[in-house]
SELOLO-945239 format. One line per 2 residues: their letters; for each residue y, x, z of N, C-alpha, C. Coordinates in steps of 0.001 Angstrom, whole numbers. Layout:
BEGIN
A = Y/X/Z/Y/X/Z/Y/X/Z; ...
END
This chain:
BEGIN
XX = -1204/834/0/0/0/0/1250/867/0; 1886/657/-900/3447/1309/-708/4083/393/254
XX = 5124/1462/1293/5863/961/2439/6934/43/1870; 7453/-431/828/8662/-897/493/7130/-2646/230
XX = 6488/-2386/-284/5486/-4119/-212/5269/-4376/1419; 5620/-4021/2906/5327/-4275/3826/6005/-5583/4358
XX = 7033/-5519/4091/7987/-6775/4413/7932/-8057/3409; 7874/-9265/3669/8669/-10466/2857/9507/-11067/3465
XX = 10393/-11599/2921/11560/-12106/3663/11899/-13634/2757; 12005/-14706/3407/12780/-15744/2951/13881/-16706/4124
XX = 15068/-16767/3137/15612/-17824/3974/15768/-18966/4264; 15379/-18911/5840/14875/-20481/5977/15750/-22177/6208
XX = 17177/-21325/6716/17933/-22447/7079/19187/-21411/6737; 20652/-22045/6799/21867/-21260/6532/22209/-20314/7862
XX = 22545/-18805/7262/22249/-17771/8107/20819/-17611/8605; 20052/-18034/8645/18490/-17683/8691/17537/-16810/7783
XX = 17291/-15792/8683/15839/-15291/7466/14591/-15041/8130; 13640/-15202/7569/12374/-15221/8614/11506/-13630/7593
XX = 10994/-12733/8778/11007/-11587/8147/9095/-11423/8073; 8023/-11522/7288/6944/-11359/7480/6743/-9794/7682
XX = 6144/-9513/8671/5561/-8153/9110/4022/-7794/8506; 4441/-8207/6985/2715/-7430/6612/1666/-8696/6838
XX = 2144/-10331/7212/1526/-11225/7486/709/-10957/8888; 1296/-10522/9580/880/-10282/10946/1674/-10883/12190
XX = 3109/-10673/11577/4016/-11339/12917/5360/-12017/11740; 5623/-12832/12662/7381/-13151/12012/8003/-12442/12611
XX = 9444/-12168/12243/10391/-11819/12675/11708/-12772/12504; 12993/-12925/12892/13854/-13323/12401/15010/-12802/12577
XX = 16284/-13199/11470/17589/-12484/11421/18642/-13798/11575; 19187/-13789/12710/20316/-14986/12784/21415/-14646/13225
XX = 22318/-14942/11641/23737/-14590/11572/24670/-15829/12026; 25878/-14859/12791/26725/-15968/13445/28022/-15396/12563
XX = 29060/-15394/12822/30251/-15382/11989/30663/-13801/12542; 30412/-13082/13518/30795/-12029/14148/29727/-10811/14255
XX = 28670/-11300/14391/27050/-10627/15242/26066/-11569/14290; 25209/-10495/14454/23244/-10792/14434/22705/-10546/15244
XX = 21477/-11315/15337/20061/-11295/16413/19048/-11311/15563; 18397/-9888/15710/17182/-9855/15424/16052/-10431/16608
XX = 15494/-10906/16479/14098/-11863/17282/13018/-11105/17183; 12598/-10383/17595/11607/-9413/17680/11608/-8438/16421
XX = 10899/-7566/16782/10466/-6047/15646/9797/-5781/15165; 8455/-6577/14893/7467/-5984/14318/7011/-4844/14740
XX = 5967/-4702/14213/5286/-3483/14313/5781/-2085/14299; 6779/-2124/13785/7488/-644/13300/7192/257/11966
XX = 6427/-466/11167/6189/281/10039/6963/-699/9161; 7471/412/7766/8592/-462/7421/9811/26/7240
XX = 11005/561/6793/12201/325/7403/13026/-859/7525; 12982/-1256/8787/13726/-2838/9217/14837/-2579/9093
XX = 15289/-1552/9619/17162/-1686/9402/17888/-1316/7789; 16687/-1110/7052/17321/-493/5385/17644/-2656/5163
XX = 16232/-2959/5798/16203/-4689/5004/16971/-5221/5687; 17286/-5355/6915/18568/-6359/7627/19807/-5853/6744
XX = 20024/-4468/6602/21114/-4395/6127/21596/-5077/4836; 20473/-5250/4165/20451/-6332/2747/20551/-7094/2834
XX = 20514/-8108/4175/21267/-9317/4620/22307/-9728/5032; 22448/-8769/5945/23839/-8875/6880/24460/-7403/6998
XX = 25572/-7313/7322/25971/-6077/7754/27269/-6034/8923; 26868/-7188/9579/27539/-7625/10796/26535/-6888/12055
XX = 27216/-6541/12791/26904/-6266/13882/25989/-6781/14513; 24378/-5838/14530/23498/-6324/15493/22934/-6364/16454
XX = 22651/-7534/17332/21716/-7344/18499/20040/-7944/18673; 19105/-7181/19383/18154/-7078/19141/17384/-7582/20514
XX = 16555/-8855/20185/15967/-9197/21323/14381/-9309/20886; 13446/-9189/21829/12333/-9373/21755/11844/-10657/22779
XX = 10633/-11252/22182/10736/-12942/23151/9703/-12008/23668; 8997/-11385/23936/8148/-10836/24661/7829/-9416/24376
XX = 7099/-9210/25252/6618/-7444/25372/5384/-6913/24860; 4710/-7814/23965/3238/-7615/22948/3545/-6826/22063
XX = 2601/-5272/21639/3245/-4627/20641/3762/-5234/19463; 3209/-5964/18773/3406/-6487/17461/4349/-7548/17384
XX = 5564/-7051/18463/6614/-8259/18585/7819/-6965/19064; 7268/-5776/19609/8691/-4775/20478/8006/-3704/19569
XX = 6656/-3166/18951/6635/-1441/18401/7903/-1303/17236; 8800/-2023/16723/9559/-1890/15844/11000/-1359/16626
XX = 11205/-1298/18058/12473/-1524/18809/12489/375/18802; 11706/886/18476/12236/2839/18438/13138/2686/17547
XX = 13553/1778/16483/14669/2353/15895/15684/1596/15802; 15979/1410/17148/17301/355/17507/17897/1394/19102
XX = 19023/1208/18551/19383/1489/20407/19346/1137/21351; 19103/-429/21251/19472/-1051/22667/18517/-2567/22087
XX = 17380/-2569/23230/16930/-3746/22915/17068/-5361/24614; 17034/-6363/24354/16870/-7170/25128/15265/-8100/25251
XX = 14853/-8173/26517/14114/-8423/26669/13918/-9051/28391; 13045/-10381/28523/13517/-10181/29996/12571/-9955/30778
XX = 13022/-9780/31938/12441/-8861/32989/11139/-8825/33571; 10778/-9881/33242/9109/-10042/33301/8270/-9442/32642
XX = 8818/-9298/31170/8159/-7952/30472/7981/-6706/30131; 9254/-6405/30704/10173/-5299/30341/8402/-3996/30603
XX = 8242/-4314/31848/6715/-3322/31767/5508/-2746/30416; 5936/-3749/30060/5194/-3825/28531/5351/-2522/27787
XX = 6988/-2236/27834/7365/-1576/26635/7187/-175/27131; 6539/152/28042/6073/1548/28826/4800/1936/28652
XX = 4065/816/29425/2430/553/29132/1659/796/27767; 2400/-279/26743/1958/-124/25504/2062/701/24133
XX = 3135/1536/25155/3592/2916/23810/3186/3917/24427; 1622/4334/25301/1079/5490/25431/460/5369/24405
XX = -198/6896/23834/-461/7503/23003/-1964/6947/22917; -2614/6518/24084/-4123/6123/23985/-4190/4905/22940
XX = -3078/3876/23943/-2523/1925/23035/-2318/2238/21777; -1560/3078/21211/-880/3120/19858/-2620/3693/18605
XX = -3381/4524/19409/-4785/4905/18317/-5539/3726/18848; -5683/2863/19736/-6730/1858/19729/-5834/756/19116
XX = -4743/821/18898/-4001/-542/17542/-3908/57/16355; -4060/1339/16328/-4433/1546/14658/-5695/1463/14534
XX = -6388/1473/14782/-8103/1834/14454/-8155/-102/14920; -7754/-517/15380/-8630/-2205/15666/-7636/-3563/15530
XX = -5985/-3142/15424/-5330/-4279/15292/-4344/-4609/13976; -3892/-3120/13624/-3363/-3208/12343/-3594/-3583/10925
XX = -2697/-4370/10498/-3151/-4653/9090/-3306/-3698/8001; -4325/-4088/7214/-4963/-2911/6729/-4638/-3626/5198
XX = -4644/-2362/4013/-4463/-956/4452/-3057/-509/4581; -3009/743/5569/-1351/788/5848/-1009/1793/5124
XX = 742/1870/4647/1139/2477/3848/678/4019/3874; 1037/4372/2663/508/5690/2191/1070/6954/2959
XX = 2339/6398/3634/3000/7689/4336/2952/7199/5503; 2509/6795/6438/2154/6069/7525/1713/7231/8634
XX = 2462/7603/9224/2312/8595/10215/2199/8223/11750; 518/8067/11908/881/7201/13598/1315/8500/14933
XX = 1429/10121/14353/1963/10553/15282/3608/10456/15560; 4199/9815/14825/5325/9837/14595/6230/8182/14855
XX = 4898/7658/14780/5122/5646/14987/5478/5747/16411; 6343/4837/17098/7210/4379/17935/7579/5701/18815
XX = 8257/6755/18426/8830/7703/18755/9531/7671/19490; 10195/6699/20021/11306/6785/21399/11098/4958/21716
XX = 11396/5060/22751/11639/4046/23726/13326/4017/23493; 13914/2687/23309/15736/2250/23227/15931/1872/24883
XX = 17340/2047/24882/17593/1350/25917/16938/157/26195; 17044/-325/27430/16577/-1758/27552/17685/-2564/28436
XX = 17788/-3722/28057/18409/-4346/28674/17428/-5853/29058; 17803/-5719/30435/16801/-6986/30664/17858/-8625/30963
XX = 17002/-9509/30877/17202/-10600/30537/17040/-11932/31389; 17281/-12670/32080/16659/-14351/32571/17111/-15316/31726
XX = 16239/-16438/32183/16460/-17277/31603/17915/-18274/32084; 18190/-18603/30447/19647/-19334/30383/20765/-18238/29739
XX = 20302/-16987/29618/21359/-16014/29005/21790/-16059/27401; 22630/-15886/27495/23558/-16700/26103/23668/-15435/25050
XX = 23319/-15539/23764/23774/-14605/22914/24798/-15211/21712; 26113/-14592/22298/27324/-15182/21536/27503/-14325/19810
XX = 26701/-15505/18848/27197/-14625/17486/28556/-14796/17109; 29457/-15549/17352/30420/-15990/17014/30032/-17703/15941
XX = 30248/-18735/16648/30627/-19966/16416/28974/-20247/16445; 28201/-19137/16831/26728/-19665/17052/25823/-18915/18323
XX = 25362/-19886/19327/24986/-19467/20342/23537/-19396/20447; 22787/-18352/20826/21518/-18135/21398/20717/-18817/22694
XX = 20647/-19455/23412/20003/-20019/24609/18879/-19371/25029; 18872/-18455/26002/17395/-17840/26471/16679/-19000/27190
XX = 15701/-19223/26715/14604/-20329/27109/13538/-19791/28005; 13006/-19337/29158/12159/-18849/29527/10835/-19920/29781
XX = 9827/-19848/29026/8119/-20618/29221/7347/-19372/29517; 7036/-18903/30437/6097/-18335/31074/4802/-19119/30507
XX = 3690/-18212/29976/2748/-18236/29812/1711/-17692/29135; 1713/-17732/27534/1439/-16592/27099/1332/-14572/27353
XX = 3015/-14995/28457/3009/-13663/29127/3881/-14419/30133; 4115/-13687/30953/5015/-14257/32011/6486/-14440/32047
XX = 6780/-13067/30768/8934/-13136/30675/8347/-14052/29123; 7743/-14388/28760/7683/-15014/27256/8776/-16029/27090
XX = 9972/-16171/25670/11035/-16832/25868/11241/-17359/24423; 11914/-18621/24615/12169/-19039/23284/13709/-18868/23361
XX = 14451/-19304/21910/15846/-19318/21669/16302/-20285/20827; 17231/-21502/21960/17715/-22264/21283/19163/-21955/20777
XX = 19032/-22940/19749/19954/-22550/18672/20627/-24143/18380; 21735/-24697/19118/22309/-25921/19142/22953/-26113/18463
XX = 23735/-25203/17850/24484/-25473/16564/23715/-25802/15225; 22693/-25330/15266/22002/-25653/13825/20026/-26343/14372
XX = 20589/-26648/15308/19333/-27494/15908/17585/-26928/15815; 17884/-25730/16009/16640/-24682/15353/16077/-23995/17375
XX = 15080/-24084/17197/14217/-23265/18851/13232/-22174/17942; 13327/-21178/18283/12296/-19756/18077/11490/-19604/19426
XX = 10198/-19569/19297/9597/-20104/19943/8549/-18571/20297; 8794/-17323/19480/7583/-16359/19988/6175/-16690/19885
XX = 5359/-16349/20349/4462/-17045/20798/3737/-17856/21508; 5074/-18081/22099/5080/-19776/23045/4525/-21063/22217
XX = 4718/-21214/21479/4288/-22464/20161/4122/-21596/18888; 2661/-21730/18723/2662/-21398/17110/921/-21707/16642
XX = 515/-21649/15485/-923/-22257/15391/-1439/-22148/16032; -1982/-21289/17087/-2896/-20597/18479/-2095/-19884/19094
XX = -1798/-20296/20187/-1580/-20238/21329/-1582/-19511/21900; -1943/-17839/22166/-2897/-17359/23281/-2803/-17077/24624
XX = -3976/-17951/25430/-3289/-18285/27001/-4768/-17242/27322; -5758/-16602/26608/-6745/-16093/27406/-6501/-14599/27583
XX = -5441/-14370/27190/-4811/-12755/27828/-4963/-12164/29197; -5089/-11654/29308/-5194/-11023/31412/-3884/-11708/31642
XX = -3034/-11466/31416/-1318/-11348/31654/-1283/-12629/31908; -1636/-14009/31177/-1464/-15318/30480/-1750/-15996/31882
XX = -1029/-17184/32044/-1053/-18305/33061/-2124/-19139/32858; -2342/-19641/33924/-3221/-20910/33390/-2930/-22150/32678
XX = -3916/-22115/31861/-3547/-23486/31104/-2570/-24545/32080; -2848/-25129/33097/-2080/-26255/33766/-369/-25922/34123
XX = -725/-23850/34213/572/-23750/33933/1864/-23766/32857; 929/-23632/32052/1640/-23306/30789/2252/-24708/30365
XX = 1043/-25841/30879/1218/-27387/30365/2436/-27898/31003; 2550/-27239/32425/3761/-27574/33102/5181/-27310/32534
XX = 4915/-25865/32142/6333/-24966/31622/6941/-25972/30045; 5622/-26208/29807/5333/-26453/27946/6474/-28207/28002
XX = 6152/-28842/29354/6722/-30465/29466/8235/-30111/29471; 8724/-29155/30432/10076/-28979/30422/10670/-28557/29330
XX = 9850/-27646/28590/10923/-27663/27540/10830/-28817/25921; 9733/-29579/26533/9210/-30749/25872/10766/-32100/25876
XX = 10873/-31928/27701/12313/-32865/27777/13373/-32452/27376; 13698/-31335/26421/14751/-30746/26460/15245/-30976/24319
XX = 13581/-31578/24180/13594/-31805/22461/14638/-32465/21532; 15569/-32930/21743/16825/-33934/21630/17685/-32596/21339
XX = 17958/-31347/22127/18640/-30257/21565/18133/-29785/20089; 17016/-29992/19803/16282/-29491/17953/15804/-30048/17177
XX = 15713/-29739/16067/14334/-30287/15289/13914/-29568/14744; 13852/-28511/14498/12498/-27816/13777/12575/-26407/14871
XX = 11123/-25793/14598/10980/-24816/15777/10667/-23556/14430; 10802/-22284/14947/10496/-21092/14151/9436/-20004/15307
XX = 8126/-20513/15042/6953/-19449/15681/7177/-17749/15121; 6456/-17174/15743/6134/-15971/16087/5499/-15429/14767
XX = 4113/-16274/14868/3231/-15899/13554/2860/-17365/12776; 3202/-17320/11462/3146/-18559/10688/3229/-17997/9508
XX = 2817/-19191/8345/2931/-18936/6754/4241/-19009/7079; 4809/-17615/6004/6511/-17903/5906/6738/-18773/4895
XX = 6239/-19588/3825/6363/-20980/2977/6473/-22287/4060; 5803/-22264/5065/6052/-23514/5985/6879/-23555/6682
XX = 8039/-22788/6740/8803/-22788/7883/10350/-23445/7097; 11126/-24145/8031/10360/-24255/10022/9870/-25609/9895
XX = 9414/-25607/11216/8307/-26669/11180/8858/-27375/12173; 8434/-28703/12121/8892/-30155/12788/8313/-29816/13807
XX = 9647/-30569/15165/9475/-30149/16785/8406/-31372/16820; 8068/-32193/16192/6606/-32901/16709/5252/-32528/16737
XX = 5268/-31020/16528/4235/-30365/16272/4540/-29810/18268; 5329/-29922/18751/5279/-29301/19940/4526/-30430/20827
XX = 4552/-32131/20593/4312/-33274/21197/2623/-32658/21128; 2315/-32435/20059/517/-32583/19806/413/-31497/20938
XX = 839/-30378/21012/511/-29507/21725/274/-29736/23160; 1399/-30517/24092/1386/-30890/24912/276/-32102/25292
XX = 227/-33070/24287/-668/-33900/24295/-2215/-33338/24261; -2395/-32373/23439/-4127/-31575/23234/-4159/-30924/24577
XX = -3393/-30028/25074/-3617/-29403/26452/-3965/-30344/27675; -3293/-31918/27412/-3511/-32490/28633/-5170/-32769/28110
XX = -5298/-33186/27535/-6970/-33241/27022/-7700/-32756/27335; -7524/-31508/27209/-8311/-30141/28002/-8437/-30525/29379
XX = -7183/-30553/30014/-7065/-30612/31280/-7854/-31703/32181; -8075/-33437/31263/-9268/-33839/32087/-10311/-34025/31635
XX = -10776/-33103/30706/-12144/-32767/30264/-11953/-33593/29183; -11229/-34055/28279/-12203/-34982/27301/-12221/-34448/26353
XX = -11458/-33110/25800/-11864/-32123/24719/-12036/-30254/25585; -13185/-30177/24723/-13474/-28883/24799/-13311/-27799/24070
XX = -12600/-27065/23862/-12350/-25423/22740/-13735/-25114/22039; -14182/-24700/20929/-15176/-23539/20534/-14976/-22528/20740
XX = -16193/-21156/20392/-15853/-20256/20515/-15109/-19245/19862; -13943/-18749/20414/-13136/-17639/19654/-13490/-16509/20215
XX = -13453/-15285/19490/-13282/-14105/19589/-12592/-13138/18716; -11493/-12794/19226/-10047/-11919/19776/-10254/-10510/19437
XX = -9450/-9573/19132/-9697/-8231/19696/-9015/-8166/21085; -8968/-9192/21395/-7928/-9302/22847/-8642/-9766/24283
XX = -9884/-10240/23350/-10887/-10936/24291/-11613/-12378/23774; -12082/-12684/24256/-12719/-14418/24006/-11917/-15168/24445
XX = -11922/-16416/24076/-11280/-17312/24798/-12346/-19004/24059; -11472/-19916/24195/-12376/-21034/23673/-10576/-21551/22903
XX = -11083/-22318/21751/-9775/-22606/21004/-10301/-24388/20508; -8648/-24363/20762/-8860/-26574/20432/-7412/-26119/19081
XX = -7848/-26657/18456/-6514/-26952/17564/-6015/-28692/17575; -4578/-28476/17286/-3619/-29836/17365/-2762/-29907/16107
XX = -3668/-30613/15078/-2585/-30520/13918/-1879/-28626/13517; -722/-28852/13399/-603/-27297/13057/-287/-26408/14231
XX = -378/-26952/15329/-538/-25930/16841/-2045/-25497/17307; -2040/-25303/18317/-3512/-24835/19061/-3369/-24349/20264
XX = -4722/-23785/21206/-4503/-23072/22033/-5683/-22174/22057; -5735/-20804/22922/-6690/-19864/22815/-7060/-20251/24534
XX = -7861/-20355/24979/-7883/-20112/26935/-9006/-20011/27542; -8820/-19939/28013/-10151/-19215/29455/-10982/-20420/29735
XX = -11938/-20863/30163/-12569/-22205/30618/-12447/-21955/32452; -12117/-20589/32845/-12249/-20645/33935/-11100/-20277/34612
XX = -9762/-20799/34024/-8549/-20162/34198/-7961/-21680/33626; -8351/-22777/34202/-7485/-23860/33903/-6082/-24068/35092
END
């Protein structure tokens, strides 16, 4: 693969671009009249800042909704990333030298570019700036909303977007779910976190996941109702998951229309 085929990019709404990482992760670029927010980093292979710059060339800031490599290994070539504080551990843990050869050899999409140097992949750690929930990212005439749903990971966060009625959702909402992580809450928790920001649906209508076909996006916030509705299912037994297996682990998986969930049977 040549490094310049790693990226696709389309735009999804005005000032919106949703960035495919090699069909592995989304990314996104949301321009306000002053500033950008990049929404996670990808992997880091790539140059991300040659392609934002082909979009925008406003001033950017860089948040990650969580601390999973394939959402922060792209943040070595930024100065200053945001992230909140629940994860912030992540970005230490997962850029030793052991993590980075057991995600090339078992998680990366294959095959990777021709100049692809993993002694040289995520080379520095950026500043960090940490984050709670409710923290505002001012683009000018367009505001960010830090959403915090604990579950998937514990700082895991979405970003509402009220001016143009849009929620980025990470991997908080997206076809599968994954709640069978070590890190991950229990299902009943997640169902809890998942209702509140369920009452809050009147701020959006379409949501932008983590990992999705970039042709479907964005996708209708009634895809968040099934979700909530399939988990309570789970919860008094009247549907059961099959079996999945992860490089992350097992879990048992129910799908809901175009959502899902990954989870533990013994971690409800």
């Amino acid at each position: 693969m040549k490094i310049e085929e790693w990226f696709k990019t389309r735009r999804v709404s005005s000032g919106t671009w949703a960035i495919d990482d090699c069909g592995s992760d989304i990314m996104y670029l949301i321009a306000g009249d002053k500033k950008c927010l990049l929404v996670d980093t990808g992997w880091g292979i790539g140059d991300l800042p040659k392609l934002i710059s082909s979009l925008s060339t406003l001033p950017l800031t860089v948040i990650n909704t969580h601390g999973h490599p394939d959402h922060t290994y792209g943040n070595s070539v930024f100065n200053q990333v945001h992230i909140h504080e629940a994860d912030k551990y992540f970005i230490d843990k997962l850029s030793s030298a052991k993590s980075k050869k057991w995600i090339v050899e078992n998680v990366l999409p294959k095959p990777l570019p021709e100049n692809f140097n993993p002694d040289a992949w995520v080379a520095k750690i950026p500043s960090i700036k940490t984050i709670k929930d409710g923290y505002v990212f001012d683009l000018g005439n367009r505001h960010l909303q830090t959403v915090s749903i604990p579950g998937h990971s514990l700082g895991s966060v979405c970003l509402l977007d009220r001016e143009n009625r849009l929620l980025f959702t990470g991997d908080t909402i997206q076809n599968a779910t994954w709640l069978h992580l070590q890190e991950s809450l229990s299902l009943s928790q997640f169902h809890k976190n998942l209702m509140q920001l369920q009452s809050r649906m009147d701020e959006f209508d379409y949501f932008l996941p983590g990992h999705a076909n970039l042709e479907t996006l964005p996708l209708p916030k009634q895809n968040i109702d099934e979700l909530v509705a399939g988990i309570k299912q789970i919860l008094k037994g009247k549907q059961v998951g099959r079996e999945e297996k992860t490089f992350a682990g097992d879990g048992l998986r129910c799908d809901f229309g175009s959502t899902g969930i990954v989870y533990r049977p013994n971690h409800l």
